[in-house]
N, C-alpha and C positions, 0 to 999 in steps of 0.2 A: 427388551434391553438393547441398544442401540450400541452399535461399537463402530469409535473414533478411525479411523484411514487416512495416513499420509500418502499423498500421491505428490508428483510434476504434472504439470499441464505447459505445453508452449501453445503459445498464439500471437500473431501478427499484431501490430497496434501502430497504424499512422499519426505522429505525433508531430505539428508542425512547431519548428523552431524559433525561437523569437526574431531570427532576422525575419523569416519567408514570414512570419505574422504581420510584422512591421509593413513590407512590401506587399501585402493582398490589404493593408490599414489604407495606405498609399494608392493603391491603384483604385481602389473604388468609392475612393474621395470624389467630391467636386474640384472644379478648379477653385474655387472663393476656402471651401472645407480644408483643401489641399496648403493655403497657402496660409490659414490661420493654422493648420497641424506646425507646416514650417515656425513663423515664427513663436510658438511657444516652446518650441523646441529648441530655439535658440536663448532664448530667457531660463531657462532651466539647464542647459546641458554648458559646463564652462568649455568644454572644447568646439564648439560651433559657435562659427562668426558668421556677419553678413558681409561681401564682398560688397563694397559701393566704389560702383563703377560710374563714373560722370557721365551725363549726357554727351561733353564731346570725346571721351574713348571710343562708345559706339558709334559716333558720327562718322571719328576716323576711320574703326573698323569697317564701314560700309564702302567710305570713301576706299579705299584699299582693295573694294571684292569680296570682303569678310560675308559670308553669308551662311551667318548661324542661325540654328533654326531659333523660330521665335522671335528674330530682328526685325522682322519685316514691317512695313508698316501695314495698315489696316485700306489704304489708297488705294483701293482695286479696280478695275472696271468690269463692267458688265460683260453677259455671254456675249454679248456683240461687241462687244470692246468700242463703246460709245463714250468712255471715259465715266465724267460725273455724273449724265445723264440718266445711266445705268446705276450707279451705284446704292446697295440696298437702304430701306428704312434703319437709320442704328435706332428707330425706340423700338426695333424689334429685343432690342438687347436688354430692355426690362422688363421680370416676370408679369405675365397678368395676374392681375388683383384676384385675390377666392372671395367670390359673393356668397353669401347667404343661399339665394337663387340660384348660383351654381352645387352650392353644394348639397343642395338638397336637390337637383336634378340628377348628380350623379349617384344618390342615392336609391330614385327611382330605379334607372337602369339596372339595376340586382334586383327588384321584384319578380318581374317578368310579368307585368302587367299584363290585360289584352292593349288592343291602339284604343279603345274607345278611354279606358281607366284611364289611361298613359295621357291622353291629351286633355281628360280633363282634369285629371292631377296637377298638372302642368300648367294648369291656369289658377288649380287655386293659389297654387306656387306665385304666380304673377300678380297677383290678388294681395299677397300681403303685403308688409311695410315692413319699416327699417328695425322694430322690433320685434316682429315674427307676427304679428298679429293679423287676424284677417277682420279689416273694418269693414267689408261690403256684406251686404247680405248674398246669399243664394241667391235669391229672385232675383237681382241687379246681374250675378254672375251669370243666373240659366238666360238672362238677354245676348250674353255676349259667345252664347253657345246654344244654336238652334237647335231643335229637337231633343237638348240636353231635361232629363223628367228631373224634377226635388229628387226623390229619391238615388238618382246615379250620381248627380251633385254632393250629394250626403256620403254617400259611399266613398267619392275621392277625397272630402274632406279628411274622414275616420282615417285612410289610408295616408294623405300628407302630415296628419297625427303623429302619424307612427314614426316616423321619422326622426332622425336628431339634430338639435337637440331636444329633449323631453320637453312637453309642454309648447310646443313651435304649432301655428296657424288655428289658435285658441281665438274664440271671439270676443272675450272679456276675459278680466284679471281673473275671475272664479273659476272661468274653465281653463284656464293657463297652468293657475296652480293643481287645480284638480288632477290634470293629465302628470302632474311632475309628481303627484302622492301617488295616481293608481300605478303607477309606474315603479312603486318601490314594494320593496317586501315588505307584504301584509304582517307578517311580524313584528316588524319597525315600531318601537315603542312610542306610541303616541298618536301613528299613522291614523286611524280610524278617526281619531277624535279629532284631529286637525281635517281630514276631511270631510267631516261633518260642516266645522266652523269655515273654512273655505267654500260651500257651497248653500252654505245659508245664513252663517251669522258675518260676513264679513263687513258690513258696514258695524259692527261693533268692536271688531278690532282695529279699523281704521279712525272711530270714534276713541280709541281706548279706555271702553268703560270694560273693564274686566268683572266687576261688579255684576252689572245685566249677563254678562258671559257668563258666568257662576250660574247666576240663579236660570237660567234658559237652557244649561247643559245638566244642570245639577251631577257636577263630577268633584272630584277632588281637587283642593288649589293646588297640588303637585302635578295633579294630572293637566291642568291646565298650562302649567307652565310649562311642561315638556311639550306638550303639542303646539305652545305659540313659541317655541326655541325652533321646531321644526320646521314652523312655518317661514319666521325668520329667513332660514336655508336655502328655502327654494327662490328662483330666478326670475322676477316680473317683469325681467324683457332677455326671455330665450335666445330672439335672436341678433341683440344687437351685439354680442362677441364673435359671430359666425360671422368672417370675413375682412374681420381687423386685418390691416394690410399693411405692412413695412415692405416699401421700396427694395429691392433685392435683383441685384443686376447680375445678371446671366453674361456670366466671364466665358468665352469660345475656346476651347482646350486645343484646337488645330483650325488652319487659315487655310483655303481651298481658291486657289488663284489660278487661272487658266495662262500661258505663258509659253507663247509659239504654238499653239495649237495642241498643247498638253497642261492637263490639270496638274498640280502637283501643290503638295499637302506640306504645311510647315505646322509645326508646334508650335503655341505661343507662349514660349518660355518667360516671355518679356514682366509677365505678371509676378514671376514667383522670385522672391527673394533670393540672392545669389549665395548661395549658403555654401563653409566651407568649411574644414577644420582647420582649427587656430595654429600651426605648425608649431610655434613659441612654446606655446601650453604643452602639444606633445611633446619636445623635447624636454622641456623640466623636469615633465612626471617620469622619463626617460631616465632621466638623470637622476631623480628621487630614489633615496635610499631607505625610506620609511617604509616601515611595515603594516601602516593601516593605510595602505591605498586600493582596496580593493574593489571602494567606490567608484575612486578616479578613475581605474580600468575599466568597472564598468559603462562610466560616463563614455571615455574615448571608444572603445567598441559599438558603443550607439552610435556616437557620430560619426563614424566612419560609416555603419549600416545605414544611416541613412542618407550621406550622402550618395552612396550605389544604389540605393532603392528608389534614389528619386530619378536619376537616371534613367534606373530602368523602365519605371513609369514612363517616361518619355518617349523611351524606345519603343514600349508593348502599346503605346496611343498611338503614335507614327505607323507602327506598320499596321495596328488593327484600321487607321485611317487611311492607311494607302488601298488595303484591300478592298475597303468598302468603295473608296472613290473608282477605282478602276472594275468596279460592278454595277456601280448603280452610276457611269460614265454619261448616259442617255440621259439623265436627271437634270445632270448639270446642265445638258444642252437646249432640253427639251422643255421639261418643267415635269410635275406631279405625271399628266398620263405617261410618261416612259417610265418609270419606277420600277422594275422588275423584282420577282420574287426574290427574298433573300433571308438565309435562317446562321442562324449563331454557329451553326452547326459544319454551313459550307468556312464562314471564316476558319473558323478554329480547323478544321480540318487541313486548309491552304497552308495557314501558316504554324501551323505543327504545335497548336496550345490545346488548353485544355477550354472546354465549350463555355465552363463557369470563367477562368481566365478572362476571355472576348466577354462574359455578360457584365464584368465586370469595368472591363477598358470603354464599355460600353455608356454605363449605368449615372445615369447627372452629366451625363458630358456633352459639347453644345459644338461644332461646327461654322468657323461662319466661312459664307459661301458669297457668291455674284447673287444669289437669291436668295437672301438674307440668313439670320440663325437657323441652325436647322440641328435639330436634338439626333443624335446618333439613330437612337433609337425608330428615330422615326424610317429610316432606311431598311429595317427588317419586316417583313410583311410575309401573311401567308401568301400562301402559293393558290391560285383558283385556276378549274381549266378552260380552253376553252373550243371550239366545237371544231377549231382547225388543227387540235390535239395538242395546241402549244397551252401557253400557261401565261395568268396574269397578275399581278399583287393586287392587294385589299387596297394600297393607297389610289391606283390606277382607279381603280371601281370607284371608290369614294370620290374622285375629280370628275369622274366621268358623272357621277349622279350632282356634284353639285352645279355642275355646267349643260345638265339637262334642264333642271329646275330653273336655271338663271333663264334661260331661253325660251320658258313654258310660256303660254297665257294666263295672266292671272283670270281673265273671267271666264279659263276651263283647266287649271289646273290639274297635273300629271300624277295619277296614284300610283300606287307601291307597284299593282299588277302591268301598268305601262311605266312606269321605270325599268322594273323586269323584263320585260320584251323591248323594252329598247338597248337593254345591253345586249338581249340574247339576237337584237340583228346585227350588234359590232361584234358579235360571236362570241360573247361571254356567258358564260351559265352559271348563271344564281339561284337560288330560291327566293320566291318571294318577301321570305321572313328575313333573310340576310339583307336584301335592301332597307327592309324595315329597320333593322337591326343598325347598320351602315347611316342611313337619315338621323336616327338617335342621336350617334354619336356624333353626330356633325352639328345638332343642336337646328337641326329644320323642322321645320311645325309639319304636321299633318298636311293630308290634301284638302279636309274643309277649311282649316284655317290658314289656305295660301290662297286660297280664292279671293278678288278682287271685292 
């Protein structure tokens, strides 16, 4: 028999509050994210206005010395201050397009393939068309890969198979569907039968004699109709949704202008709607004597949090960009090989935040620079040592290997083991697999297939 006990218990419990919610909603927006948060918040909340300020107020303002962040124009010139000459690509400023073929290369990289799988995976990848299909045979592809047997052919096939979406580098519609049925739970009512009828009656459902399908399955007409509802379902071109692409332009959260011989870092506020609370509005409710506004107060408390939060956002981008600019300073001067080690962890530390804080100020946010957009992110890199005890980042390596390659011979081509020894006489030490690993992600082919 069991007997009931009232006790207390205390315990701790971090609970954030809806403003500090609002403002970690805010900070780890995009700028494009960021500004459509804004204006829906203005459509919805009656105490927020948009301030519309003329193009010649700012004009004036500049005229005047006004120099608020974000005013600036985008006119920079280069590290060498050559003016236009200098000045970066802007179609850096729209995202690249997701192919098909991209996206099933970075699919690869999570196997951990050997390099042999790896490269010829990688062709059957290039092998196929704009529906995911592989029209060439094997025998055509082992031409275009020397001492590649059928058999290791075969193997990369099954392996580019696997990949998503289900059914992708099928060599006909029967094995397209086939891959998109063994792929589901054998359970699935109907499964069996429709892959039977996919793998050997399918010119009778393209015929649609349901009639000869009856008499050649001898099943049930229910059963039959489930399994051609199923068939229905599935996808006879995999991969022509993989890579659909809308235009999407990569808005710069801070301008990075070198000016007297110092970098110095502005927000670019200029994008975001000038958002305010409506004073008018707050005085009424002020003045309001009704007893059902409990709304309304909630309404004005929003708008006020978030005009502070956007603010603040401003502020926790500005300085997480000044820290970064004033460390990775040789960057801007230099290019890719200066890049020095840097972790979320030396910011956040500097500037007295919290490490998620910075990954956040961080996270979709874009840069532009004298050398063109440059993703925040990409300024954090691990740390590698090297044999003069000093230390060097992943992105240094990665220029270094792509500016070895650029200079190789194509009719002797430079492998993974002399990429490796050639960093290890700039005194870098790698393993050979981290080159490997490094070349992947850069999207370099092999050393057979850089050969002339």
């Amino acid at each position: 028999m069991s007997n009931s006990v009232l006790g207390l218990r205390l315990k701790q419990q971090l609970t954030l509050t809806p403003r500090l919610q609002q403002s970690v909603k805010l900070l780890q927006l995009s700028a494009l994210e960021c500004v459509q948060e804004l204006h829906q918040a203005i459509t919805q909340n009656p105490f927020l206005e948009e301030s519309l300020e003329t193009a010649d107020t700012r004009s004036e303002a500049q005229d005047n010395g006004a120099d608020e962040p974000g005013q600036a124009d985008l006119d920079f010139s280069g590290p060498s201050g050559n003016g236009a000459d200098d000045a970066p690509d802007w179609t850096e400023w729209t995202a690249a397009p997701s192919t098909l073929r991209g996206a099933l290369r970075e699919q690869l990289l999570l196997l951990g393939l050997t390099e042999r799988d790896h490269v010829l995976a990688n062709l059957i990848i290039d092998a196929l068309d704009e529906d995911g299909f592989l029209r060439q045979s094997l025998e055509e592809l082992a031409t275009l890969a020397p001492g590649a047997a059928a058999s290791e052919l075969e193997t990369a096939l099954r392996i580019v198979q696997t990949l998503e979406p289900t059914g992708i580098a099928a060599r006909d519609l029967s094995e397209c569907l086939s891959l998109q049925l063994q792929a589901m739970d054998r359970e699935t009512r109907g499964c069996e039968l429709a892959l039977d009828i996919v793998q050997n009656r399918l010119a009778l459902v393209a015929s649609r004699d349901n009639t000869r399908l009856l008499e050649a399955l001898r099943c049930p007409e229910e059963e039959l109709r489930v399994a051609m509802e199923l068939i229905r379902s599935l996808d006879p071109r995999p991969g022509s949704k993989v890579g659909t692409f809308e235009p999407r332009a990569i808005v710069p959260d801070v301008i990075v202008r070198k000016e007297k011989k110092r970098w110095v870092v502005t927000v670019n506020s200029a994008i975001y709607p000038r958002i305010r609370v409506n004073q008018q509005y707050a005085d009424y409710f002020r003045q309001a004597r009704d007893g059902e506004t409990a709304l309304l107060a909630q309404h004005l408390q929003e708008a006020r949090w978030l005009v502070r939060n956007l603010e603040q956002r401003f502020l926790t981008i500005q300085r997480v960009a000044e820290a970064v600019v004033a460390r990775q300073r040789n960057f801007f001067e230099y290019g890719d090989l200066a890049m020095r080690p840097l972790t979320l962890r030396e910011i956040a530390d500097e500037l007295g935040l919290h490490e998620s804080t910075v990954s956040r100020a961080t996270s979709h946010k874009y840069m532009a620079t004298p050398r063109g957009v440059v993703a925040f992110k990409r300024f954090f890199s691990r740390q590698l040592a090297t044999t003069s005890g000093g230390s060097c980042s992943a992105t240094a390596i990665r220029a270094l290997l792509r500016e070895f390659i650029a200079a190789e011979d194509r009719r002797n081509p430079l492998s993974d083991v002399q990429l490796t020894e050639l960093l290890a006489d700039r005194g870098v030490k790698v393993a050979r697999r981290t080159v490997t690993k490094y070349r992947r992600s850069m999207q370099l082919p092999a050393v057979d297939f850089r050969r002339a």
